[in-house]
C-alpha positions as CSV (number, residue, x, y, z in Angstrom):
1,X,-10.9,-8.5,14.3
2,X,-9.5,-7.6,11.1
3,X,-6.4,-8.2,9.9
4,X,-4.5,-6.3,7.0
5,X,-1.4,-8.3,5.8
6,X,1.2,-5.9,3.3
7,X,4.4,-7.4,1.9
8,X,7.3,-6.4,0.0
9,X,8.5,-9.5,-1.7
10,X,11.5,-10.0,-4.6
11,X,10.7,-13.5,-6.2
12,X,7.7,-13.8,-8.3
13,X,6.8,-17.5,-6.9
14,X,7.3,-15.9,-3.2
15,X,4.8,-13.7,-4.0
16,X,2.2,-15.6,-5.7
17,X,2.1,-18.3,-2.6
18,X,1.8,-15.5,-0.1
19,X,-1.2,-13.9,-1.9
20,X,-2.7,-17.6,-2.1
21,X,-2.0,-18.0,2.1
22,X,-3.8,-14.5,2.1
23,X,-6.7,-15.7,0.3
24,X,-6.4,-19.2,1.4
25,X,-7.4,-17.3,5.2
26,X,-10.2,-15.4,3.6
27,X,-8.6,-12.2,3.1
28,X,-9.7,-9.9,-0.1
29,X,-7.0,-8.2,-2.0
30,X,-7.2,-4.2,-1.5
31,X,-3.6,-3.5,-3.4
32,X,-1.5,-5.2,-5.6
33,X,0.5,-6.6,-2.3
34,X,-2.0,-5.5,0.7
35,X,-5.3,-7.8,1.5
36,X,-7.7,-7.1,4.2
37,X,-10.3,-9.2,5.6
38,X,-11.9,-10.3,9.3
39,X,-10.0,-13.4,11.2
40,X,-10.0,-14.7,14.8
41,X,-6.8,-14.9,16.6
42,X,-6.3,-18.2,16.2
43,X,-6.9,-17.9,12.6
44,X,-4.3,-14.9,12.7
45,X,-1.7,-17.0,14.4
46,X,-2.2,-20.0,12.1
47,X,-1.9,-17.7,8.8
48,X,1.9,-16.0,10.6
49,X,3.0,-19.6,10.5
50,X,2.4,-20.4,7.0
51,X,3.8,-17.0,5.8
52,X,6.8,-17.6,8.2
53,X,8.0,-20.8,6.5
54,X,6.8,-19.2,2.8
55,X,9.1,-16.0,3.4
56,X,11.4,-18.3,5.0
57,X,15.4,-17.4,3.6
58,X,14.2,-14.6,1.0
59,X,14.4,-11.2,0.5
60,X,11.1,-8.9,1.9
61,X,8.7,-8.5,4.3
62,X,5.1,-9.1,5.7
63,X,3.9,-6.7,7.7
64,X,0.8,-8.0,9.9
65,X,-1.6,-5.4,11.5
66,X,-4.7,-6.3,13.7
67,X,-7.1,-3.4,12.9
68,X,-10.2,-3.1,15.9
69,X,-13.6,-2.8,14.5
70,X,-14.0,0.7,15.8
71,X,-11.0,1.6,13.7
72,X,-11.7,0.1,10.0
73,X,-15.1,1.9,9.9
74,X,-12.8,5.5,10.0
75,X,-10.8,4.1,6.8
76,X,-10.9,6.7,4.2
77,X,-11.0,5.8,0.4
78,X,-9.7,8.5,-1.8
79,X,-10.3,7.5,-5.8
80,X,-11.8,4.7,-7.2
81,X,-11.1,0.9,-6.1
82,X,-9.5,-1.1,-8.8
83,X,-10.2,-4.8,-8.5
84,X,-7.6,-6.9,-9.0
85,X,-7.4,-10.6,-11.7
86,X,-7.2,-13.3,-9.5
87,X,-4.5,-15.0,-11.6
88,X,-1.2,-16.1,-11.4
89,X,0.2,-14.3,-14.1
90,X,-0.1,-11.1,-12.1
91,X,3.3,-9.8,-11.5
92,X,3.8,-6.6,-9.7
């Protein structure tokens, strides 16, 4: 299934190691804070439990939503698709 993770996060280092657990799970980065990618549901649950205890006692969100394959093939793309530096200087 795929998963899309989104997160509204204050701290800079917050941040950063949430995009790492994304990516760490095999998820791509689609926005500065959304990533997207395909994960079984044990792979899911794994990934809540390390962005649980990362978000732990701070200020934001993740939002996780479990998109059926049926459903990701209707996503529309309007404008071009700016890829993102993979670095830890990005600040957004």
């Amino acid at each position: 299934m795929h998963v899309l993770v989104i997160y509204d996060i204050t701290p800079d280092n917050i941040r950063f190691k949430v995009a790492s657990i994304c990516k760490d799970f095999g998820l791509v980065r689609i926005q500065k804070s959304a990533f997207l990618g395909v994960m079984a549901s044990e792979r899911r649950k794994e990934m809540k439990v390390r962005l649980e205890k990362a978000i732990k006692r701070v200020k934001g969100n993740i939002q996780i939503f479990q998109i059926p394959e049926p459903y990701i093939s209707l996503r529309e793309i309007i404008g071009e698709i700016e890829k993102y530096e993979e670095s830890e200087d990005l600040v957004f």
